[in-house]
PDB file as gemmi writes it, atoms N, CA and C in Angstrom:
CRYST1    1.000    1.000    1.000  90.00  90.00  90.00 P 1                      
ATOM      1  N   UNK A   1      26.846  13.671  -1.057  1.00  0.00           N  
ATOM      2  CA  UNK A   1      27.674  12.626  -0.498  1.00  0.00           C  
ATOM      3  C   UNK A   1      28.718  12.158  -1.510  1.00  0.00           C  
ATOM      4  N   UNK A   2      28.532  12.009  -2.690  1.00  0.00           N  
ATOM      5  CA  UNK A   2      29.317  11.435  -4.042  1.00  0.00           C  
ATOM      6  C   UNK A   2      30.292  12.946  -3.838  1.00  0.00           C  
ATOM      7  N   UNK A   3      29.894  13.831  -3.952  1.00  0.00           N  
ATOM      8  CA  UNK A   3      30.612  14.813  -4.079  1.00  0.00           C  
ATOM      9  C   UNK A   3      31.799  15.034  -3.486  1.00  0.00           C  
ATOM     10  N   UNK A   4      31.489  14.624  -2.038  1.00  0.00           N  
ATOM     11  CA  UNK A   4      32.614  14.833  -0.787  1.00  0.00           C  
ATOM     12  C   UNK A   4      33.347  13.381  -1.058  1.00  0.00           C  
ATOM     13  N   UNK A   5      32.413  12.163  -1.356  1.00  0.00           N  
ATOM     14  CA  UNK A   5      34.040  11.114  -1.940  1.00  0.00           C  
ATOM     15  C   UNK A   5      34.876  11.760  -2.952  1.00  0.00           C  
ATOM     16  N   UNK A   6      34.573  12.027  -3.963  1.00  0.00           N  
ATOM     17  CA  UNK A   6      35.349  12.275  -5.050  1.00  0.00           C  
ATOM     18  C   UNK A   6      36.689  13.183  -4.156  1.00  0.00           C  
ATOM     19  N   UNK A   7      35.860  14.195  -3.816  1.00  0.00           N  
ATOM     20  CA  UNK A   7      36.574  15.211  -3.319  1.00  0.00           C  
ATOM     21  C   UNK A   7      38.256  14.720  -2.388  1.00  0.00           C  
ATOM     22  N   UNK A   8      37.398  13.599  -1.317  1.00  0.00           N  
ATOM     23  CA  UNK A   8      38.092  12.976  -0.309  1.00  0.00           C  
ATOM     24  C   UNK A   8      39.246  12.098  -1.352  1.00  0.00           C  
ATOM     25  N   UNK A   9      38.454  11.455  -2.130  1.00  0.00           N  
ATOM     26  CA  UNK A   9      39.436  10.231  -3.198  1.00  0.00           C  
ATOM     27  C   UNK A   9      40.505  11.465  -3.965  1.00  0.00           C  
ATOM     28  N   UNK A  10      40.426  12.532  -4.284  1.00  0.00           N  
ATOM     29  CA  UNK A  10      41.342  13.805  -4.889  1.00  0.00           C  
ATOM     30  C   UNK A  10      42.383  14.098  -4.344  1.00  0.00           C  
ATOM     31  N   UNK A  11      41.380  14.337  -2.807  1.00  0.00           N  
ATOM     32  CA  UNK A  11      42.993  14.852  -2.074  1.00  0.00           C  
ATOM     33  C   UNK A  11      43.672  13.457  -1.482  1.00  0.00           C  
ATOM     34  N   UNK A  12      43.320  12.455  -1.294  1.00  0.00           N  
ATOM     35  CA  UNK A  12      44.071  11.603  -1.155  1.00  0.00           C  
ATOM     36  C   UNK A  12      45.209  10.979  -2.421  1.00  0.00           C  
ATOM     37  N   UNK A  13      44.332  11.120  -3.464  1.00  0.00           N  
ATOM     38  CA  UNK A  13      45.597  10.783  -4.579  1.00  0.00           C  
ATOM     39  C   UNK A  13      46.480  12.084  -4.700  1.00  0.00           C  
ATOM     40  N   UNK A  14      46.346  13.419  -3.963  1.00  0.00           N  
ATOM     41  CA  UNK A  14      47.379  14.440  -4.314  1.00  0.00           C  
ATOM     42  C   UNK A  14      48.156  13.790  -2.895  1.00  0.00           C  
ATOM     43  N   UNK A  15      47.694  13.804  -1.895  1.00  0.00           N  
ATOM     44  CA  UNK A  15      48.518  13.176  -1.002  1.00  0.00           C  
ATOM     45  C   UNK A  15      49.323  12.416  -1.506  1.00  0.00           C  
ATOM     46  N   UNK A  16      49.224  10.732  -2.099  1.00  0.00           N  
ATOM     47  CA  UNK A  16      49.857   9.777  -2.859  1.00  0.00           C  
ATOM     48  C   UNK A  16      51.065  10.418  -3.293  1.00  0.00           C  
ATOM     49  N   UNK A  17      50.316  11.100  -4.528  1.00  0.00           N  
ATOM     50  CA  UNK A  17      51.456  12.171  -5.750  1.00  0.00           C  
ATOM     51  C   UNK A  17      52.624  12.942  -4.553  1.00  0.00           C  
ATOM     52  N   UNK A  18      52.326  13.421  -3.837  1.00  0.00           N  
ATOM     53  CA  UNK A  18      53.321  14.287  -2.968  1.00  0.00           C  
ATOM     54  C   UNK A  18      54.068  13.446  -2.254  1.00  0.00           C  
ATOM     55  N   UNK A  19      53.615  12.181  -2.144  1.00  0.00           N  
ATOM     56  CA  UNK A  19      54.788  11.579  -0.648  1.00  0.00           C  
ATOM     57  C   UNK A  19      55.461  10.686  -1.818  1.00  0.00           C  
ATOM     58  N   UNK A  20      54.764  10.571  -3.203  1.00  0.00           N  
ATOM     59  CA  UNK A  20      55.999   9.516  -3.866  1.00  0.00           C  
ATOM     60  C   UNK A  20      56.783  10.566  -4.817  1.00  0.00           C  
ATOM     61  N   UNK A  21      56.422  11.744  -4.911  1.00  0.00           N  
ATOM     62  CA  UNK A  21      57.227  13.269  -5.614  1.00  0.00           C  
ATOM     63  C   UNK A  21      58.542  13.348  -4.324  1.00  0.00           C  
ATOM     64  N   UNK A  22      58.173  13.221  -3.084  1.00  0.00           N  
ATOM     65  CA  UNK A  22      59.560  13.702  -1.963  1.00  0.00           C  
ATOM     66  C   UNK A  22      60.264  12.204  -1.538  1.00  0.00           C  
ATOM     67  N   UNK A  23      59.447  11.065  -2.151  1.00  0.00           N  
ATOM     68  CA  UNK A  23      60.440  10.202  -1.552  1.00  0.00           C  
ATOM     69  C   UNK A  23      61.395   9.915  -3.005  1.00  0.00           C  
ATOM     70  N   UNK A  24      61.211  10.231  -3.844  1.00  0.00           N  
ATOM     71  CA  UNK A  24      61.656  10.411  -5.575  1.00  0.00           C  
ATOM     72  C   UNK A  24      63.181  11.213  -4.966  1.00  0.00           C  
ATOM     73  N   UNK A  25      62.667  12.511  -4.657  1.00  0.00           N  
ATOM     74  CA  UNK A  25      63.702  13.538  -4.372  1.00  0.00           C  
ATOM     75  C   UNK A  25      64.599  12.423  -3.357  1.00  0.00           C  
ATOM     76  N   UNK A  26      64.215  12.272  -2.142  1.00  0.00           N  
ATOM     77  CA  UNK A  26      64.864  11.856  -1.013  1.00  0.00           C  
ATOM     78  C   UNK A  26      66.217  10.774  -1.581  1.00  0.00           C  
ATOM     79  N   UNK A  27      65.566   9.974  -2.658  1.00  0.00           N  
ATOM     80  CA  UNK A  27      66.500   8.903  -3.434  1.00  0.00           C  
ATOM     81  C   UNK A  27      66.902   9.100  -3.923  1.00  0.00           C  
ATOM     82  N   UNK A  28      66.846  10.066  -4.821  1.00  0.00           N  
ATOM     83  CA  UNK A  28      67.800  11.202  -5.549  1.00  0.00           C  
ATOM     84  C   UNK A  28      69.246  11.871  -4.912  1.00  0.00           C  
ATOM     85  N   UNK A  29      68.822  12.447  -3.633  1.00  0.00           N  
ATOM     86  CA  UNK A  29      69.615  12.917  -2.814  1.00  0.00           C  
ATOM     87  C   UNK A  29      70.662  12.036  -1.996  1.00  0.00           C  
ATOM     88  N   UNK A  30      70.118  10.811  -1.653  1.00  0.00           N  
ATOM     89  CA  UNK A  30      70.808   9.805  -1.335  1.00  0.00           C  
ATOM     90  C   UNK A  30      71.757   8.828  -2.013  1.00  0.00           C  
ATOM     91  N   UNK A  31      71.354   9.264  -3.533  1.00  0.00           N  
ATOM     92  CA  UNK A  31      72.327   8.763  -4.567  1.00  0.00           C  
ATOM     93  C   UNK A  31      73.242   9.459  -5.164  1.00  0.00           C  
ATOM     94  N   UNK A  32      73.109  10.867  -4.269  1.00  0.00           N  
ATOM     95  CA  UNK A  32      74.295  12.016  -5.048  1.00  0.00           C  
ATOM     96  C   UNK A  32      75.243  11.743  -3.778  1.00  0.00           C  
ATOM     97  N   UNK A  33      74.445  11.331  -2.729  1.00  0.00           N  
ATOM     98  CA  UNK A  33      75.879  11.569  -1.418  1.00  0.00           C  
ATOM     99  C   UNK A  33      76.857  10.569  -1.921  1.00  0.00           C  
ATOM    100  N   UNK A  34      75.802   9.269  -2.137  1.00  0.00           N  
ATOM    101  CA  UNK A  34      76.950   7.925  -2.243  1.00  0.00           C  
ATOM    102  C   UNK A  34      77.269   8.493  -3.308  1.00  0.00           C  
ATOM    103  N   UNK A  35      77.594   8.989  -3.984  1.00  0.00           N  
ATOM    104  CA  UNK A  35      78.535   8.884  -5.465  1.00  0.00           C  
ATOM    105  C   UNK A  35      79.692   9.817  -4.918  1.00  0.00           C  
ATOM    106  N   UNK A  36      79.205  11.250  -3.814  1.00  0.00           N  
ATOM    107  CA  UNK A  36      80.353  12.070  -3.582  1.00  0.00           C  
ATOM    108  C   UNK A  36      81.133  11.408  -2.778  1.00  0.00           C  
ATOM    109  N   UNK A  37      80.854  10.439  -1.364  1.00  0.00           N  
ATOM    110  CA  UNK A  37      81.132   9.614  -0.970  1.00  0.00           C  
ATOM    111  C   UNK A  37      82.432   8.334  -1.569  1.00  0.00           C  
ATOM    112  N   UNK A  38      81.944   7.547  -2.872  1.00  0.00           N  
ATOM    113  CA  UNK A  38      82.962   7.490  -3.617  1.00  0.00           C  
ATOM    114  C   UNK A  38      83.873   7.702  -4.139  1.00  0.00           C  
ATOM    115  N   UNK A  39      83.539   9.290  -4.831  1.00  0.00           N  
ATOM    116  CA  UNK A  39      84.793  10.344  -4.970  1.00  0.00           C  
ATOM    117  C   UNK A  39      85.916  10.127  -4.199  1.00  0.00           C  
ATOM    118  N   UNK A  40      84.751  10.603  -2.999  1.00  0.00           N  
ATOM    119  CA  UNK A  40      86.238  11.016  -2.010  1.00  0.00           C  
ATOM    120  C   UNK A  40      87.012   9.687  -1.896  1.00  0.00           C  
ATOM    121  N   UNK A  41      86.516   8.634  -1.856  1.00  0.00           N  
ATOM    122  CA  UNK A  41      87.142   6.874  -1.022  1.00  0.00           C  
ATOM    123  C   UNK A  41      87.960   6.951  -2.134  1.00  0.00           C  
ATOM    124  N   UNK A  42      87.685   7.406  -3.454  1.00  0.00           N  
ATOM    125  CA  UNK A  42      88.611   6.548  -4.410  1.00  0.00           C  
ATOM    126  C   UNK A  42      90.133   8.032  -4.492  1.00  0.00           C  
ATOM    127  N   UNK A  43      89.676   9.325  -4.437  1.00  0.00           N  
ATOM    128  CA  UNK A  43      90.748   9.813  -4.425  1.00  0.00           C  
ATOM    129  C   UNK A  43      91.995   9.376  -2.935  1.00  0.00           C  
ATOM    130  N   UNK A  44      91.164   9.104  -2.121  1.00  0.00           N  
ATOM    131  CA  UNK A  44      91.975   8.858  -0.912  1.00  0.00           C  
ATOM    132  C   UNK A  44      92.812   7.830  -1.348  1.00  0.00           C  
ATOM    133  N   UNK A  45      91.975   6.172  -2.152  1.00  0.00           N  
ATOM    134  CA  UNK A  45      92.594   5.478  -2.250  1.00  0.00           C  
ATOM    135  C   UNK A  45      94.125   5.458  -3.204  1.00  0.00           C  
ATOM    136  N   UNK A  46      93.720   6.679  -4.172  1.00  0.00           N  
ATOM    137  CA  UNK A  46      94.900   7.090  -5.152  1.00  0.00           C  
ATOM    138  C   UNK A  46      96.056   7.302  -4.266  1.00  0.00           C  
ATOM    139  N   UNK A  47      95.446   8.998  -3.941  1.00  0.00           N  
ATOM    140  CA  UNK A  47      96.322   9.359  -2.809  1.00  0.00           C  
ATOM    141  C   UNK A  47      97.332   8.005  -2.048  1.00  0.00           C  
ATOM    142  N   UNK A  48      96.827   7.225  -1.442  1.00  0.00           N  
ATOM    143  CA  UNK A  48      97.430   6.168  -0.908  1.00  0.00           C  
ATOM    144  C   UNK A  48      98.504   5.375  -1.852  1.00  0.00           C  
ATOM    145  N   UNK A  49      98.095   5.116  -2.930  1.00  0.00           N  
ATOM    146  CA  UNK A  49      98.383   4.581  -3.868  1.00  0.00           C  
ATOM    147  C   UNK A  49      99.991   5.364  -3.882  1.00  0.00           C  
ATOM    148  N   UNK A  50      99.616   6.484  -4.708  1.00  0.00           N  
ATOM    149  CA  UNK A  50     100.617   7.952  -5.097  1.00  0.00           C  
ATOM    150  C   UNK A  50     102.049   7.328  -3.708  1.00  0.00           C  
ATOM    151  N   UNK A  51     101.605   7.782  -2.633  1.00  0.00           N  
ATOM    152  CA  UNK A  51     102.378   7.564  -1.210  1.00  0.00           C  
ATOM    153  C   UNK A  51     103.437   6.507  -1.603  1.00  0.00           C  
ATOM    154  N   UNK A  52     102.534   5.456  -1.749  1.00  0.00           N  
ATOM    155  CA  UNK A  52     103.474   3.647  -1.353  1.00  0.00           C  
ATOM    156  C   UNK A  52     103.857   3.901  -2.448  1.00  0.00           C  
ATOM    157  N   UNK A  53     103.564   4.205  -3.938  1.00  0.00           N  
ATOM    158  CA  UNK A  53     104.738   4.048  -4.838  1.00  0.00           C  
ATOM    159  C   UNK A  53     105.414   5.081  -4.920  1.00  0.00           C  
ATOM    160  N   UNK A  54     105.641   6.040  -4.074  1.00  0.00           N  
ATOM    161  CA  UNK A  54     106.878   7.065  -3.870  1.00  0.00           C  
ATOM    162  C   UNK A  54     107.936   6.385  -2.620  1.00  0.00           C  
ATOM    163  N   UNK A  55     107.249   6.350  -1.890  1.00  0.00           N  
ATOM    164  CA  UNK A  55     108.173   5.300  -0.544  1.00  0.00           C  
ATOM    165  C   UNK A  55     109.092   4.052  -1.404  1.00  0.00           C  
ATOM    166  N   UNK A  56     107.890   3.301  -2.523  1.00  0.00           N  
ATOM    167  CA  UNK A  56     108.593   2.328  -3.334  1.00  0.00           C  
ATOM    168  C   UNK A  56     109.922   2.818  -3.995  1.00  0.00           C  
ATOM    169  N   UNK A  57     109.531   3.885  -4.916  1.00  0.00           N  
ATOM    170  CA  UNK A  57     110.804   4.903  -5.472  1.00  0.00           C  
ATOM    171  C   UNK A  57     112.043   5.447  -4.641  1.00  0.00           C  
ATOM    172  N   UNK A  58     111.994   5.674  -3.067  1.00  0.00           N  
ATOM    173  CA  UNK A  58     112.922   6.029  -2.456  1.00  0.00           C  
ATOM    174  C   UNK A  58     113.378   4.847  -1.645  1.00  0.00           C  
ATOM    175  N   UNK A  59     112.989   3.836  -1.533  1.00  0.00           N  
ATOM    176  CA  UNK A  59     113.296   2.880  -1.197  1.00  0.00           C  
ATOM    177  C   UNK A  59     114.403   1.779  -2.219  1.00  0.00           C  
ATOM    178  N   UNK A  60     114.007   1.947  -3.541  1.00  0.00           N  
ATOM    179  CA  UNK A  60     115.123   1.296  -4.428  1.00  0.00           C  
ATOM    180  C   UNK A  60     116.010   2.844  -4.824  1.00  0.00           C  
ATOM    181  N   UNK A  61     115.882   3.550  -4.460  1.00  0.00           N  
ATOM    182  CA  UNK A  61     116.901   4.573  -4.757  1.00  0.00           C  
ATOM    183  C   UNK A  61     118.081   4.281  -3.626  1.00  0.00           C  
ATOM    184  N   UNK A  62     117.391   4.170  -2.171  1.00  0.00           N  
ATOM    185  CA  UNK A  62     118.339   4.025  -1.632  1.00  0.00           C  
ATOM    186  C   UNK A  62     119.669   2.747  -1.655  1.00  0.00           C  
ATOM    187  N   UNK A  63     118.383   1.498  -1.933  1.00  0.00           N  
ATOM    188  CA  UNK A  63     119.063   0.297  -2.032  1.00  0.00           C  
ATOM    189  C   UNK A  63     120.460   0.167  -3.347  1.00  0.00           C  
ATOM    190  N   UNK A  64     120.517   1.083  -4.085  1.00  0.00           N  
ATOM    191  CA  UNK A  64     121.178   1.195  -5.060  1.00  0.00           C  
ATOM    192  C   UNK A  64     121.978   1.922  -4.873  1.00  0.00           C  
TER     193      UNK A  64                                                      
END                                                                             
């Protein structure tokens, strides 16, 4: 009977070990999207940036 707890208490702590080993990964993975995620928002926001101060540049070109 001791035998089959231990046994039972084993595979339940490998259970434990495995669901906090894939939820480790899972947060991992979810912290690489948001960062690529960022990437992209902040090149867009350049990009945007780049735009309005070229419009700015042809805009006092013309005024002159």
């Amino acid at each position: 009977m001791n035998i089959h707890r231990n046994r039972s208490n084993d595979m339940s702590l490998m259970n434990e070990d495995l669901a906090r080993a894939q939820m480790s990964m899972r947060l991992g993975e979810a912290q690489q999207l948001r960062r690529g995620h960022q990437m992209v928002r902040a090149a867009r926001l350049s990009r945007k940036a780049e735009q309005a101060a070229q419009r700015a540049r042809l805009a006092l070109a013309r005024a002159l």
